[in-house]
Structure formats: structure tokens, C-alpha cells
C-alpha positions in Angstrom: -11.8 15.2 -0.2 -15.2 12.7 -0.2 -15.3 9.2 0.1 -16.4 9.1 -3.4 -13.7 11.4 -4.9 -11.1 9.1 -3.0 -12.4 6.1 -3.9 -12.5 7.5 -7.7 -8.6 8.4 -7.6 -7.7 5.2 -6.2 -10.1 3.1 -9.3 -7.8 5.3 -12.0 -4.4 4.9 -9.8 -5.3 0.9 -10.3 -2.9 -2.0 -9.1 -0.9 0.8 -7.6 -3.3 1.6 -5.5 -2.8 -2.3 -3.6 -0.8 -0.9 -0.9 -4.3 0.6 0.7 -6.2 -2.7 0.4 -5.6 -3.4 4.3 -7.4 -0.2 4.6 -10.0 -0.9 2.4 -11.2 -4.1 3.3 -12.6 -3.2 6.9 -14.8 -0.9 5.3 -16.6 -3.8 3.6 -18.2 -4.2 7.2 -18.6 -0.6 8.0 -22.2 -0.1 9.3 -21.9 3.2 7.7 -22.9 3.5 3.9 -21.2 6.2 3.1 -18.3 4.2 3.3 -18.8 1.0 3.1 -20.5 1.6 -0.7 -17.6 2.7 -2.2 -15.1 0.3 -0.9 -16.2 -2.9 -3.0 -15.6 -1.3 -6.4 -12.1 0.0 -5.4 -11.5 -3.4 -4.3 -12.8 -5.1 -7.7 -11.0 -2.4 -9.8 -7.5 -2.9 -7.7 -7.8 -6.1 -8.2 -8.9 -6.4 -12.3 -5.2 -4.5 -12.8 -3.6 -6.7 -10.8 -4.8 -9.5 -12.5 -3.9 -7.8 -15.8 -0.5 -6.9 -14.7 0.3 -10.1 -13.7 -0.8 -11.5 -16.6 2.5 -9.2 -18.2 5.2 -10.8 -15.9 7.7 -12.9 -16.9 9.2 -15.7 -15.3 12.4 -14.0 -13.9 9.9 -11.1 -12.4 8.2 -13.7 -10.5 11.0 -14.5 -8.6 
């Protein structure tokens, strides 16, 4: 699979997709491209669904 294809997949998984943000975030600084490219709107879309998600929670789910 390509960078792109993965990076693709995890944008439609959305706030799912939160447990690879450790993973992600190094490759902000990448020197390569390639790589580095795709990370930011992974990171943006993760973190739109999480922000809507959260926005579903009650109180009790908070705790």
C-alpha cells in the first residue's frame, strides 16, 4: 500500500483512526516529502471527528 492510499484510509476511518497519531506526528518533520505531505491532513481530518464526536458526549461519558 502507498503513503497516499494509507493516509486516504485513515481520513475515512476518522477519530478512530487517533490511536496512530503518535505515529503520525514525527512525520510532520520528515525531510522526506513523500511522507511528510500526507501526514498534516490525516492529522487535521483525525482531529475534525474528534472534535465532532466530542461534541456528542454526555456528561457521564466524560467521566
Amino acid at each position: 500500500m502507498c503513503v497516499g492510499s494509507a493516509a486516504s484510509a485513515l481520513r475515512m476511518i476518522g477519530a478512530e483512526a487517533k490511536t496512530v497519531v503518535p505515529q503520525l506526528v514525527p512525520l510532520l518533520k520528515d525531510s522526506d516529502g513523500n511522507l511528510r505531505s500526507p501526514a498534516a491532513p490525516v492529522l487535521l481530518s483525525i482531529a475534525l471527528h474528534l472534535q465532532e464526536k466530542a461534541k456528542t458526549l454526555t456528561s457521564p461519558e466524560l467521566n
